[in-house]
C-alpha positions, 0 to 999 in steps of 0.5 A: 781498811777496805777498798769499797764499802760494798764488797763485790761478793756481797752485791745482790745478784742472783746465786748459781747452784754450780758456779760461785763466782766468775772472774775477766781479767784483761791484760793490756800493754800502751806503745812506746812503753817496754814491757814492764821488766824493761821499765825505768824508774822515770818510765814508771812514773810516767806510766803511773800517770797516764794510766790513772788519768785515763782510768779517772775519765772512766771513774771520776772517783777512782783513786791509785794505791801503791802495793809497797805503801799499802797496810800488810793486812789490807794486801792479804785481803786483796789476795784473800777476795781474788782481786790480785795474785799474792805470787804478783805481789812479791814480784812486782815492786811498783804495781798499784791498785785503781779503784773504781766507782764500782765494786766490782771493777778494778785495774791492776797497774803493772803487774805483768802487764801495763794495765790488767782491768778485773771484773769480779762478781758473784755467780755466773754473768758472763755475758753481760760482764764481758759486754761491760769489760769490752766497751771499757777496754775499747775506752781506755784503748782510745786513751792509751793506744794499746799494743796491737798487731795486725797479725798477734793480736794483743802484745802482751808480757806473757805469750799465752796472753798475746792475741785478744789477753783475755783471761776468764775464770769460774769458781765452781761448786760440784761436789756430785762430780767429784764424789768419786774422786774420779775427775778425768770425765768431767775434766775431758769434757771441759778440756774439750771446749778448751778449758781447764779444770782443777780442784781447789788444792788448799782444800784436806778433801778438795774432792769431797768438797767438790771446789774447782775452777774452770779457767779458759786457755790462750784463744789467740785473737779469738772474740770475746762474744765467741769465748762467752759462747764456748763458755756457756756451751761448756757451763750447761753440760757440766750443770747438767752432768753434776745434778744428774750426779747428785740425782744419782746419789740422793736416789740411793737412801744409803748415800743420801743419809751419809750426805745428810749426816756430813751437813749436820756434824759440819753445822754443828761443828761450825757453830759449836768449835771453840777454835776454827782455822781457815780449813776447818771452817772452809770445808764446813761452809762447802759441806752446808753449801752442798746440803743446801744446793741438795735440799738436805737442810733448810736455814742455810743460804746459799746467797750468804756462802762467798761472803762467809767463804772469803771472810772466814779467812786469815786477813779478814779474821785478822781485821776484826781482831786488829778492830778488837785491839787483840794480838795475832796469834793462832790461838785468837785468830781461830777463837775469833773465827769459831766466834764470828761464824757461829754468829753469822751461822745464828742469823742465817 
């Protein structure tokens, strides 16, 4: 079962070297409703309502899923592509999902907060992305009245989200800033600007592989065009800083070789395992991506590696294996996977 037939890491947009993808997410509260720890159950119902009546005159064709009634599968899916938090969906009971017309937009319905519009998409448009998120939030305010103090900003649920509830956060690909295994440089930089850097925990080598994500910090009331602009500022040294890296390393023969080495034992792998778990995939896919991005290899498209990344997973695995009419076990999930990829990998 999907929400959208296109997938927003699926549409035509141009690829980035450094990020894979960007994330907005706004958190929005209506007046006279507490907080959502605070609802009743009358409450609930109600706000359900009103909130998918003004999503609707957004998105003629939106629709409303509750998370408790929905299939176990489809909610680790939504996890899997980053449009909701599994840690969300154990806490809140009566949270619910809004479609849209468009694959890259979804609303999030008490979830924390009343109402949290998310604008998903490959790569890096952030400017235009946020411009689109601003002028929807400034319809759906008209609709809603959001809570808003003149001296706060934004109420929200959690503090750090009180002022303009913005949250933007970047998947980013360096794997020549991370080579060493010694991020405090690359961390100062973008704590300098006000954000956060972390690698990518799930990762065995999150340092090799070089995934992490830049998120902003609590910006009070500040605007969103002045956050895309410190953005922006703080993207360019960490691009320039990460192919003056990778420049370093392909100028040494020794380490070129090395790197050259690990993409063609991970495509081999890729396409010759019989049995993959998620991991195992993962870091291949990263290692292809990196030699890709370098010009180590040919073959190997960038534009098809979030799409592969998100799909490669569990939920998304477990699908095709549910489509197969094939048990859940370890052993046919990692078989179904090692199939799957190798195919992908064929038509690449």
């Amino acid at each position: 079962m999907s929400i959208h037939q296109k997938k927003w890491y699926s549409t035509e947009l141009p690829s980035d070297d450094v990020v894979v993808s960007t994330r907005i997410r706004l958190a929005r509260n209506i007046i006279d409703f507490p907080f959502v720890g605070g609802l009743a159950s009358t409450q609930i119902a109600s706000l359900e309502d009103i909130i998918l009546s003004a999503w609707k005159k957004q998105f003629s064709n939106a629709s409303l899923l509750r998370f408790r009634s929905m299939p176990p599968l489809l909610k680790k899916k939504l996890v899997e592509e980053n449009v909701v938090d599994r840690g969300d969906l154990l806490t809140y009971q009566s949270s619910f999902l809004l479609t849209s017309s468009s694959p890259n937009i979804f609303g999030l319905g008490l979830v924390s907060d009343h109402l949290r519009v998310i604008y998903l998409s490959k790569g890096r448009i952030m400017s235009p992305a946020m411009t689109h998120m601003a002028e929807l939030d400034r319809r759906l305010d008209k609709e809603l009245s959001f809570a808003f103090s003149l001296e706060l900003g934004y109420l929200n649920a959690n503090f750090t989200d009180v002022g303009n509830g913005i949250n933007v956060t970047l998947l980013l690909h360096i794997p020549a800033s991370l080579s060493n295994q010694d991020d405090d440089y690359i961390r100062k930089i973008v704590s300098e600007f006000g954000f956060s850097l972390e690698p990518v925990k799930a990762l065995r080598d999150c340092a090799t592989q070089g995934l992490a994500i830049l998120s902003t910090k609590p910006f009070n009331d500040e605007k969103p065009e002045k956050i895309i602009k410190r953005l922006e500022e703080c993207y360019h040294i960490v691009i320039n800083y990460e192919r003056e890296r990778k420049t370093d390393i392909l100028s040494h023969k020794g380490l070129r070789e090395d790197a050259r080495k690990r993409v063609l034992e991970a495509y081999e792998f890729l396409k010759n395992s019989e049995r993959l778990s998620s991991r195992e995939c993962t870091e291949a896919l990263l290692s292809l991506r990196t030699g890709a991005v370098w010009s180590l290899i040919d073959g190997f498209d960038v534009d098809s590696f979030l799409r592969l990344y998100i799909e490669c997973q569990p939920g998304h695995i477990r699908e095709r294996l549910e489509e197969k009419r094939l048990s859940f076990s370890r052993e046919e999930e990692e078989r179904e996977r090692a199939s799957w990829i190798s195919s992908q990998l064929t038509r690449i």
